[in-house]
C-alpha positions as CSV (number, residue, x, y, z in Angstrom):
1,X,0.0,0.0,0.0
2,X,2.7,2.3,1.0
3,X,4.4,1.6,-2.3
4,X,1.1,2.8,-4.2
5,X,0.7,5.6,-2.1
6,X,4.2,6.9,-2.8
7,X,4.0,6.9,-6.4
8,X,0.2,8.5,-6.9
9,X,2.3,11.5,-4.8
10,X,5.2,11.9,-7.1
11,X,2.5,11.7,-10.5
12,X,0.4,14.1,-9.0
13,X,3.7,16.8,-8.7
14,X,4.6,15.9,-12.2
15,X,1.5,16.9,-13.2
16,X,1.3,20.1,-11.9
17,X,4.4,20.9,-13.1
18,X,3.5,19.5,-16.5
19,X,0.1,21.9,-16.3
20,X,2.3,24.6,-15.6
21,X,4.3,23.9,-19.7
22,X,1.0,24.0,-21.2
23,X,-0.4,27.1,-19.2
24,X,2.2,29.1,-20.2
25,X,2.4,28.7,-23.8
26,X,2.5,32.1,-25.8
27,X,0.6,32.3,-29.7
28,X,3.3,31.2,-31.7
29,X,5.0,33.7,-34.2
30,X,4.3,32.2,-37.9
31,X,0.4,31.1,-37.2
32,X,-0.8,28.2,-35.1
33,X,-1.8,30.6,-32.2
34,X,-5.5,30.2,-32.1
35,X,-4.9,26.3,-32.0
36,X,-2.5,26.7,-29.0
37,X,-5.2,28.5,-27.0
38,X,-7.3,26.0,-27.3
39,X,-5.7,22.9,-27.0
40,X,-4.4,24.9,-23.4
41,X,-8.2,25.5,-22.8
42,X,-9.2,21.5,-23.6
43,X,-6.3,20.4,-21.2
44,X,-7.1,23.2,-18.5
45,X,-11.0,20.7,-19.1
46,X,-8.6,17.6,-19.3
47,X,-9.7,17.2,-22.5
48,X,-5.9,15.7,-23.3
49,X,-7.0,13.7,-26.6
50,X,-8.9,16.6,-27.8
51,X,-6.0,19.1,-26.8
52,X,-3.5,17.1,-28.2
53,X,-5.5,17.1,-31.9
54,X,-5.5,21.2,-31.3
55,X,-1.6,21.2,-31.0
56,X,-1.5,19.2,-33.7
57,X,-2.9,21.6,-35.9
58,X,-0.6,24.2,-34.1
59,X,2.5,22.1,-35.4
60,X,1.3,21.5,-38.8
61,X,0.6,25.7,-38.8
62,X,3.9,26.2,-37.7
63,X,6.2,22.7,-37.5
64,X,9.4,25.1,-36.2
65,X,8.0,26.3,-32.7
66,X,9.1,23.7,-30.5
67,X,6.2,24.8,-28.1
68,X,3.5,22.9,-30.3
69,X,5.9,20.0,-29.8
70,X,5.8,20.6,-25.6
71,X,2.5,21.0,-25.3
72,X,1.5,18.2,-27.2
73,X,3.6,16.4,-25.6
74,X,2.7,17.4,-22.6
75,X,-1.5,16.6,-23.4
76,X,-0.1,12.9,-24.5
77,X,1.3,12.4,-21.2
78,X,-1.3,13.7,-19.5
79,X,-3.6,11.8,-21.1
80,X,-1.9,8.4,-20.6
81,X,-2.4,8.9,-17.3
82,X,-5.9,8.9,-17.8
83,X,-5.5,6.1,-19.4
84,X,-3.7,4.3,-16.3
85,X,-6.5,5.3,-14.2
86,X,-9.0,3.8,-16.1
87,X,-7.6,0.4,-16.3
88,X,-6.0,1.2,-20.0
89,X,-2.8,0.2,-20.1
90,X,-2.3,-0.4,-24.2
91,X,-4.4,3.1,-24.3
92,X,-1.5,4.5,-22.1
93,X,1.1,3.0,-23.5
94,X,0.3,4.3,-26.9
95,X,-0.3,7.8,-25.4
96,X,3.2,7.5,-23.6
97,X,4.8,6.5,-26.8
98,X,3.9,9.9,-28.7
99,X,4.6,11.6,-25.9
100,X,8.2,10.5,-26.5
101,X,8.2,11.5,-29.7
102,X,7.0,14.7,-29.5
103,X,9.5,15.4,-26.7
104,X,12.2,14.4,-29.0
105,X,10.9,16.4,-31.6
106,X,11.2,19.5,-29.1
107,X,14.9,18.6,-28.5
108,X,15.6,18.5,-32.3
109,X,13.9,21.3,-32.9
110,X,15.2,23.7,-29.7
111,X,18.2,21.5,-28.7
112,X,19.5,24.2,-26.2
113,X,16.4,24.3,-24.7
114,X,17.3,22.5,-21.2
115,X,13.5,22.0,-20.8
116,X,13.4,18.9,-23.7
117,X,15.5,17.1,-22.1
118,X,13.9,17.3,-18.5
119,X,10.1,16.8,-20.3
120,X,11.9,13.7,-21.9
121,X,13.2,12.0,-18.8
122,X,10.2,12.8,-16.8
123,X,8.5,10.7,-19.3
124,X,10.7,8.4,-19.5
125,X,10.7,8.1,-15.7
126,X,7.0,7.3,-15.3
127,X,7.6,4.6,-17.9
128,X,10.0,2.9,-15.2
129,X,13.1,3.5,-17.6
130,X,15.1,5.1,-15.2
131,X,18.6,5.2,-16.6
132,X,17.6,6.8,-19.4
133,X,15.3,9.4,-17.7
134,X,18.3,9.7,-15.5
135,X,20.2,10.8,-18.6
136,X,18.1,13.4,-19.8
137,X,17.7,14.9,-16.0
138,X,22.3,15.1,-16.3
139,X,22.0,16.7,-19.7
140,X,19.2,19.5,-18.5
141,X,21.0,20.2,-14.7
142,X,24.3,20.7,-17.7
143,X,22.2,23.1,-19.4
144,X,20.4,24.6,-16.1
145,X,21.8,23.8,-12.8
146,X,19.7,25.4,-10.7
147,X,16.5,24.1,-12.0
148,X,15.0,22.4,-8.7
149,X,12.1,20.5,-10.2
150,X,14.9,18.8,-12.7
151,X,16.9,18.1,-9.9
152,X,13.6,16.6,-7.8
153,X,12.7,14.4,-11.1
154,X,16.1,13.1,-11.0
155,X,15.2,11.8,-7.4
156,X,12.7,10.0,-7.9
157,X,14.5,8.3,-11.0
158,X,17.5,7.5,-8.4
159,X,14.6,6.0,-6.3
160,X,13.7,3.8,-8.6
161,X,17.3,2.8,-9.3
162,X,17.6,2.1,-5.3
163,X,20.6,4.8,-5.4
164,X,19.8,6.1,-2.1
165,X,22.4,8.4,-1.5
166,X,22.5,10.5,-4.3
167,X,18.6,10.2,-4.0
168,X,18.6,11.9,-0.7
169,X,21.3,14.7,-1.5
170,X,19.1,15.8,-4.2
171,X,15.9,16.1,-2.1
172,X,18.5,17.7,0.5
173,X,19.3,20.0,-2.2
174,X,15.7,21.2,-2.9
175,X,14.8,21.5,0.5
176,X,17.5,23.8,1.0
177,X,16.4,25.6,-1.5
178,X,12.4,25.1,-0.9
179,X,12.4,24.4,3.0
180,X,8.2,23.9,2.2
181,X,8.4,21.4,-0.2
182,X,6.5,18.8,1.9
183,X,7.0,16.1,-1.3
184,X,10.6,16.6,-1.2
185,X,10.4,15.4,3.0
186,X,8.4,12.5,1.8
187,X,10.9,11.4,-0.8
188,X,14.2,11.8,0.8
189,X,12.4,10.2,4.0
190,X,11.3,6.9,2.2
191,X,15.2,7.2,0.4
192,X,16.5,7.3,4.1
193,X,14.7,4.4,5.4
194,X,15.4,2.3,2.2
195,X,19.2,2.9,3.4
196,X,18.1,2.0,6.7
197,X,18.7,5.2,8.1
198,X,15.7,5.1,10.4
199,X,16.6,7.9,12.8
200,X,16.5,10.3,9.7
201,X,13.4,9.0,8.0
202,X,11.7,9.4,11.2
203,X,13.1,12.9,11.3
204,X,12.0,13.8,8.3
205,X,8.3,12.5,8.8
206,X,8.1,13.6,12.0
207,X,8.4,17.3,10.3
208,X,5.4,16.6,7.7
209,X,3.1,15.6,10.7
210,X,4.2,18.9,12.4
211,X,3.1,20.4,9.3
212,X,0.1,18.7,9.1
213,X,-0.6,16.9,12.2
214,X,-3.7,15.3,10.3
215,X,-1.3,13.6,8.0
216,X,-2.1,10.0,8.7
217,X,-0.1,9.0,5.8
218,X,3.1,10.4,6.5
219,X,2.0,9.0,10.2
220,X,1.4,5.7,8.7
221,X,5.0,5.5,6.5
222,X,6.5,6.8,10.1
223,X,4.7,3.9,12.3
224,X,6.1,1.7,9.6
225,X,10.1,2.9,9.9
226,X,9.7,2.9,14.1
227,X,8.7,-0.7,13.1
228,X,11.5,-1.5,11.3
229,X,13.7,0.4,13.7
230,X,12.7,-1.9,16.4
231,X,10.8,0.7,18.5
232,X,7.3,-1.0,18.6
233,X,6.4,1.1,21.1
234,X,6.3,3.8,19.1
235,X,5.3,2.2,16.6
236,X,1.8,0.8,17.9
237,X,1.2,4.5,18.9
238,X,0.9,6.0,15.4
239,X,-0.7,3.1,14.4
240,X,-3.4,3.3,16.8
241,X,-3.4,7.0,16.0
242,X,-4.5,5.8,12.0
243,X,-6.6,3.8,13.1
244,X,-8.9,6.3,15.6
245,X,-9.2,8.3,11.7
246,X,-9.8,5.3,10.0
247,X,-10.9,2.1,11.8
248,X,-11.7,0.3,8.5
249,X,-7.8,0.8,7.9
250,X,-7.4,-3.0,7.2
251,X,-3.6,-2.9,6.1
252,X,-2.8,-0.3,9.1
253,X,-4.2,-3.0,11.3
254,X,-2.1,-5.7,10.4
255,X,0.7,-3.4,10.7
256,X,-0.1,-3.0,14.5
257,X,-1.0,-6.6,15.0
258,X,2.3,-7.2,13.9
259,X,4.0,-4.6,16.1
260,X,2.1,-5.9,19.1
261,X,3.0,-9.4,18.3
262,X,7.0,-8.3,18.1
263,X,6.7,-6.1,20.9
264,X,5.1,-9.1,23.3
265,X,8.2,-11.4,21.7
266,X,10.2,-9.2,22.8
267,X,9.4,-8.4,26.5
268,X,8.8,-12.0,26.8
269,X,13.1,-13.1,25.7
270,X,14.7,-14.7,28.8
271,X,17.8,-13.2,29.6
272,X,20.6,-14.6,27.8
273,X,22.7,-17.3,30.0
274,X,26.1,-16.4,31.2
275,X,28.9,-18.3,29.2
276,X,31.1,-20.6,31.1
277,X,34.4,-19.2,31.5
278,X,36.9,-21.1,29.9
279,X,40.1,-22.0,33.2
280,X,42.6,-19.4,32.3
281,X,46.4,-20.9,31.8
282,X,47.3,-20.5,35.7
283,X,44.4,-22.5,36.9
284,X,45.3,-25.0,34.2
285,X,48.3,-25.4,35.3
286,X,47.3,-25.1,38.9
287,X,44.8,-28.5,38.3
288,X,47.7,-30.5,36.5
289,X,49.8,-30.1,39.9
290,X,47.2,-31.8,41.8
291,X,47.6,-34.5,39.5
292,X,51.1,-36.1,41.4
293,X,52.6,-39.3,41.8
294,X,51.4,-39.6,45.3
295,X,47.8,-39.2,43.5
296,X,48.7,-41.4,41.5
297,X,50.1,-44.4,43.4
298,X,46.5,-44.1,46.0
299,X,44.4,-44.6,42.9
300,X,46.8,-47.9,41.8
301,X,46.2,-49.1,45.6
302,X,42.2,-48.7,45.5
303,X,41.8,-50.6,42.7
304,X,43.7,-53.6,43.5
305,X,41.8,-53.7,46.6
306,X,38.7,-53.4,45.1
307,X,39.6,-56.7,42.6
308,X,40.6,-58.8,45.7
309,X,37.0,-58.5,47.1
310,X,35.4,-59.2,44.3
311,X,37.7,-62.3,43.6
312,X,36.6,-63.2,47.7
313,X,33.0,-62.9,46.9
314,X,32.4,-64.8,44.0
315,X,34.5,-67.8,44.8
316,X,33.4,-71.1,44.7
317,X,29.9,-69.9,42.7
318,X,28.8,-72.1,39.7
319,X,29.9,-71.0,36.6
320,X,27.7,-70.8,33.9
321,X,27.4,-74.2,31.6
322,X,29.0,-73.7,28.6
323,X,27.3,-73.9,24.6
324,X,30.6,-74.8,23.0
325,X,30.2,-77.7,20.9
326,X,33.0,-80.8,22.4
């Protein structure tokens, strides 16, 4: 669930930054203006199909302005999305694919343009192919280094590559940067925990609940890392805290079913037993000098007394009959 949760976040950012490219296309010089305005009217409706035909006609008015090429690219996207939602995923994929096309169309067409290249990689990125996305994100931050949302979409394509650490030092860098950035908190905290830094993760939800203390999914993801941390105490408290919200909360439930269970476990351990200590070398050597001749001679003694008494007792007793053939 958490997984799921996580990446509806980071699709719902792209988005808005992906509105953002198609609100602020200008009519383009050389006709295909009037079509621009609309298609950014049919995807401010999420019209996407609709808005993507309206671009079309933009491009075909004009096929030099790369901003026909963005926008449409830009509606595609948008639209494959809709697709996902609705259970299309050949609908999506299509959408996606054109999407990518258009995008590398805008990087022919304005190659300096550090803006193709992140519109690329994003793409790219919500198609799961992360080293290339990661590509396009290197070429942009070359172009524009200071461009935080290219260096955020680069994140969450190190998330998805499991590089942790240069996941967490870019949210790190955004944050400096954009200390409100809530997204960039959850990110870098779920980067943290992945690397097992609990204390941080924990840190870092700790400061979206603050924000919002009616967060129950950033209290949720932080019940989870007390969890894996071991502190089931604390864990079990932000899980019942879910739960008061949301009793119905059938996977937060579990969780804290779980917790209990390890927490019981663990108050119940008996206490480890002390080794034995191994004799150092001096009382080694001390129990080898009790070991003397004198010792040594008693012991010879005992046990030829003990074989003359039995040779006493059992004289003159039968012996048993032999079964020896004679």
């Amino acid at each position: 669930m958490l997984n799921k949760q996580l990446l509806t976040v980071a699709v719902v950012s792209i988005l808005c930054c992906a509105a953002v490219q198609v609100d602020g296309a200008k009519p383009a010089k050389g006709g295909g203006g009037n079509h621009i305005q609309r298609g950014i009217q049919l995807a401010q409706e999420k019209h996407f199909d609709a808005a993507a035909d309206e671009f079309g006609k933009a491009i075909k008015d004009n096929p030099k302005d790369p901003r026909g090429y963005a926008n449409r690219g830009t509606a595609y996207r948008q639209a494959a999305r809709t697709a996902i939602a609705a259970g299309d995923s050949e609908g999506a994929s299509t959408r996606y694919q054109a999407a990518l096309a258009d995008f590398a169309k805008y990087i022919e067409v304005a190659p300096k343009d550090a803006s193709g290249y992140t519109e690329h990689g994003q793409t790219l990125s919500e198609l799961k192919q992360y080293d290339a996305a990661l590509a396009d994100f290197n070429k942009a931050l070359e172009m524009k280094p200071d461009d935080l949302n290219t260096v955020k979409f680069r994140g969450f394509a190190e998330i998805g590559l499991n590089q942790w650490d240069k996941a967490v030092a870019d949210f790190s860098a955004v944050i400096q940067k954009k200390p409100d950035d809530l997204q960039s908190y959850d990110r870098r905290a779920l980067a943290y925990r992945s690397s097992k830094n609990y204390d941080a993760a924990i840190a870092d939800y700790t400061f979206l609940i603050t924000k919002n203390p009616n967060d129950m999914e950033a209290t949720t993801k932080r019940g989870y890392t007390y969890s894996l941390a071991q502190q089931y105490e604390n864990a079990i408290a932000d899980y019942q805290a879910v739960l008061k919200v949301n009793p119905q909360d059938n996977a937060t439930f579990q969780r804290l079913q779980y917790a209990q269970s390890m927490l019981a476990a663990k108050n119940a351990s008996p206490s480890p037993t002390p080794p034995i200590a191994s004799p150092t070398p001096e009382e080694e050597k001390r129990l080898i000098d009790k070991i003397s001749p004198l010792y040594i001679g008693i012991g010879v003694v005992a046990l030829l007394i003990i074989a003359v008494i039995v040779r006493l007792v059992t004289r003159g007793k039968a012996e048993p009959s032999s079964h020896r053939i004679r």
